[in-house]
N, C-alpha and C positions, 0 to 999 in steps of 0.2 A: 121815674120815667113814665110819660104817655104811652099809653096802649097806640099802637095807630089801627085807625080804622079804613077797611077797604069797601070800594063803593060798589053798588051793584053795578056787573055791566049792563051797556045798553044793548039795544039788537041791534042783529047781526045782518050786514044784508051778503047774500053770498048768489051769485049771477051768474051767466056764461055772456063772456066779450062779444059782441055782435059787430064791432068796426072800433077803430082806433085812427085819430088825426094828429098827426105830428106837427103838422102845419102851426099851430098853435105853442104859446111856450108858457105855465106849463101844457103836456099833451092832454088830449079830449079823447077819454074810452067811453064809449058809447053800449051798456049793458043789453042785454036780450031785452029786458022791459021798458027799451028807449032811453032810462035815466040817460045821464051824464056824471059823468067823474073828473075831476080836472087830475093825474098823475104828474109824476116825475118823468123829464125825457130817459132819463135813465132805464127807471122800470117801464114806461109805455114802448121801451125797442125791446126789449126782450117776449113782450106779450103779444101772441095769434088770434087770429077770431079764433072761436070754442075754448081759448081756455076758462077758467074759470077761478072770476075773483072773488075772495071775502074780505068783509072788514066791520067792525063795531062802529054801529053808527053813533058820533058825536053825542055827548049829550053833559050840558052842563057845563064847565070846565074842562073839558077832556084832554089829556097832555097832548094826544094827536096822533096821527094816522097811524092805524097800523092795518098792515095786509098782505094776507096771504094769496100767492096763485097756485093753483094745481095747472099743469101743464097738460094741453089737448093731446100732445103728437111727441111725447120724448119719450127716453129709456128711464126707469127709474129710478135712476142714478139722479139726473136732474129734472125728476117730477115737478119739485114744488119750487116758490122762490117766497122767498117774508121778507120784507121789508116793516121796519120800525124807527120810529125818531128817535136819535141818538141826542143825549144832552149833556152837556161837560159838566162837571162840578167844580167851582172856585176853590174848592178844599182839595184839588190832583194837580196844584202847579205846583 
């Protein structure tokens, strides 16, 4: 059996939401340092200015987004929100 081997991650950018456009499909979050992010309409209705998003920037092959929000204004109950790419496997039907 192969060992598997894991990659280094890459950085991380982690930001506070400065505006958000729904107008668009996917949505446009607009970070504190102007970037742009294209989101899911899903996760851009749930997200306020000041909260604050992270995520591993791409690099290489990367299987794909993953991100975390901490929440500006909740109970901590529902602090944070993750979102991650889910992938089926041909070997679970």
């Amino acid at each position: 059996m192969a060992a598997a081997t894991l990659s280094e991650p890459g950085p991380i950018c982690c930001e506070r939401v400065d505006s958000i456009s729904m107008r668009c499909n996917p949505a446009v979050c607009v970070l504190a340092s102007h970037k742009k992010i294209l989101l899911s309409r899903i996760l851009a209705s749930r997200l306020v200015v000041g909260d604050e998003i992270a995520f591993p920037i791409p690099v290489g092959d990367a299987a794909g987004p993953e991100i975390y929000v901490t929440k500006a204004h909740s109970s901590a109950m529902n602090r944070c929100l993750y979102q991650v790419r889910m992938r089926t496997s041909p070997d679970l039907n």
